[in-house]
C-alpha positions as MATLAB code, in Angstrom:
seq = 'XXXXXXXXXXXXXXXXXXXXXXXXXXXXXXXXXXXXXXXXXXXXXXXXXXXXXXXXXXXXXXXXXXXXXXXXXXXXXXXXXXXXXXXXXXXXXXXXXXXXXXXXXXXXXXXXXXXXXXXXXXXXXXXXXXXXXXXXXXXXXXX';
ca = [
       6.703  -25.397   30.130;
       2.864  -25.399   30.382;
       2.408  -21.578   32.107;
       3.708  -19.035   30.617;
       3.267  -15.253   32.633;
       4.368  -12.142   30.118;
       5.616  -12.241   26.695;
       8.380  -15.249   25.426;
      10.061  -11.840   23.418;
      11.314   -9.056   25.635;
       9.517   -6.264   23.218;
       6.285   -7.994   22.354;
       4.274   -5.231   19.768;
       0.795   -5.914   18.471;
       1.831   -8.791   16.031;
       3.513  -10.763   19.084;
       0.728  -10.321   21.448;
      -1.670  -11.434   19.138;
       0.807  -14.362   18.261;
       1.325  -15.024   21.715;
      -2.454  -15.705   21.974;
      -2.558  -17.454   19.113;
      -0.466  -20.292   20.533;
      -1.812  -20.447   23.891;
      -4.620  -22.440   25.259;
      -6.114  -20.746   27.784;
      -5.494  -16.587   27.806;
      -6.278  -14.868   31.389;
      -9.247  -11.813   30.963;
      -9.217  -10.772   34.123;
     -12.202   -7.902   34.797;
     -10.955   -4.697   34.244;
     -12.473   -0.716   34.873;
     -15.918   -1.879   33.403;
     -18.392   -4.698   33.484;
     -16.948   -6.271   30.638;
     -13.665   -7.444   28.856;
     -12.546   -6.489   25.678;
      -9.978   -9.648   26.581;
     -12.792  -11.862   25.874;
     -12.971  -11.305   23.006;
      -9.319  -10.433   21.514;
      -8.914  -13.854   22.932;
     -11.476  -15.873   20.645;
     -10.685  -13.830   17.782;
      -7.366  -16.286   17.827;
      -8.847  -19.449   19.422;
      -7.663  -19.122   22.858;
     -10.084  -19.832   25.205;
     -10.456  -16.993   27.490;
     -10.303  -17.240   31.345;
     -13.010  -14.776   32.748;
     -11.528  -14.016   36.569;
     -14.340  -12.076   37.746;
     -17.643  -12.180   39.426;
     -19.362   -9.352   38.446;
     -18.856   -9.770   34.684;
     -21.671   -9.126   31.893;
     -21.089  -10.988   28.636;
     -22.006   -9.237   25.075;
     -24.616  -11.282   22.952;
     -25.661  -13.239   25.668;
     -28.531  -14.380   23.595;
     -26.004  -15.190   20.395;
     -23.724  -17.093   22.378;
     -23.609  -19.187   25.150;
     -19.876  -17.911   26.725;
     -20.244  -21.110   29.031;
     -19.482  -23.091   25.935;
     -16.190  -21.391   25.524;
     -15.267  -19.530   28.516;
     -13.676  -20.774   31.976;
     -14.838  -18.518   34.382;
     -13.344  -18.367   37.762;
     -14.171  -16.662   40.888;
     -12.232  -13.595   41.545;
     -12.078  -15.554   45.238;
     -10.635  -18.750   43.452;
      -7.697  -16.652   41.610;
      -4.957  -18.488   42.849;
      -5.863  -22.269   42.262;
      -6.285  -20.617   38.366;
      -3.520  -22.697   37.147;
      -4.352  -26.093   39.452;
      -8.245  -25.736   37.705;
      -6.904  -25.851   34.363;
      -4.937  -28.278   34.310;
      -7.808  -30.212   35.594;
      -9.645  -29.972   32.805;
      -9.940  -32.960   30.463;
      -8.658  -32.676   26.741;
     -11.902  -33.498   24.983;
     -13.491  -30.221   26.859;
     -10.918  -28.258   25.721;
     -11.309  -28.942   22.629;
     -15.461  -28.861   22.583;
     -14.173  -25.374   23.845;
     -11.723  -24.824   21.056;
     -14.777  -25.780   18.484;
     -17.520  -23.955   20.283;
     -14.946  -20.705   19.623;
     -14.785  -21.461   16.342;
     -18.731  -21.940   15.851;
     -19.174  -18.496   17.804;
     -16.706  -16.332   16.532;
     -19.050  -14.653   13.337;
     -21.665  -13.904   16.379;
     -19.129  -10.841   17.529;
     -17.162  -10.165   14.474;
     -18.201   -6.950   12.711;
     -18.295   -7.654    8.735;
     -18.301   -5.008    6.467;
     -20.818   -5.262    4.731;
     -23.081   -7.048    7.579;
     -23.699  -10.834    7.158;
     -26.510  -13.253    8.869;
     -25.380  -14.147   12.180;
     -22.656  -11.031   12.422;
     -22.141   -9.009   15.489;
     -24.487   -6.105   13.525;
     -26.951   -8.692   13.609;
     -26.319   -9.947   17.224;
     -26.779   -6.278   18.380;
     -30.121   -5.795   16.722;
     -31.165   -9.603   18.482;
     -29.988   -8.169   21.753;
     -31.837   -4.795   21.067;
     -35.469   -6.665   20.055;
     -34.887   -8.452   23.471;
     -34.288   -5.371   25.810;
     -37.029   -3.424   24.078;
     -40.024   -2.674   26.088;
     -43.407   -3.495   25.264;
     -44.198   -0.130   25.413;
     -47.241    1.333   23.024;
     -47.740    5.192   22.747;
     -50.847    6.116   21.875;
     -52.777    9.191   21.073;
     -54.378    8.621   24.711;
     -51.133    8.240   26.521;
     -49.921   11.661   28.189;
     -47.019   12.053   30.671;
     -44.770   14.701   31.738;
];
C-alpha cells in the first residue's frame, strides 16, 4: 500500500508520529492559521520530503535554502490530483530530494551552542538581508 491517510497504530503519541514520518516518503504540510508551516519542517527533520499544499506560503531561510530542492509544492487548486502528481515523479528526483534534505537540514536546526551554517546563523543571514540601508545622522530629524 503506497498511501497511507492517519496513523498505521490506533493511538499514535509523539514517538509514532515522528516514526510515522520517518518511514514515509512524501508527508502532506498543508498551510495552516499562518503564512508558514511548522510541518515543513518536522517533516525534514526525519527525511520526509514535505508536500507544501498552499499558495500563499512563505518559506523560513529563503536565502539558506532553496525549499524547491526539497519541497513539492502543490496548488491549493490542484489538491486532489496530490496523490496522481506523486506518483509521477521519477525515483532519481526523489532521491536528489531525499539528499538535498539531508544537505539542508543544519540550515534550520537550532544547535546549542550555535555552529556555522545553523539556523542562529541563518536568522542573522536573513536579518543582514531585510535590513535597511538606513543611516541616522546627527542631521537627520523626524517626528
Amino acid at each position: 500500500k503506497d498511501v497511507v491517510f492517519g496513523e498505521a497504530v490506533a493511538s499514535c503519541d509523539r514517538k509514532c508520529y515522528r516514526d510515522s514520518m520517518a518511514h514515509s516518503t512524501f508527508c502532506l504540510c498543508p498551510r495552516g492559521w499562518s503564512p508558514w508551516t511548522l510541518r515543513a519542517y518536522q517533516a525534514m527533520m526525519v527525511g520526509c520530503i514535505p508536500v507544501v499544499i498552499a499558495d500563499e506560503i512563505e518559506f523560513p531561510y529563503e536565502n539558506s535554502v532553496d525549499w524547491r530542492e526539497l519541497t513539492v509544492k502543490i496548488p491549493e487548486s490542484r489538491s486532489e490530483e496530490t496523490i496522481s502528481i506523486l506518483r509521477s515523479i521519477p525515483k532519481e528526483r526523489i532521491f536528489e530530494k531525499q539528499e538535498a534534505i539531508k544537505r539542508a537540514r543544519l540550515a534550520v536546526t537550532w544547535k546549542e551552542p550555535p555552529v556555522e551554517g545553523d539556523a542562529f546563523h541563518s536568522t542573522l543571514k536573513e536579518i543582514g538581508r531585510k535590513r535597511r540601508n538606513f543611516k541616522a545622522s546627527t542631521f537627520t530629524f523626524w517626528n
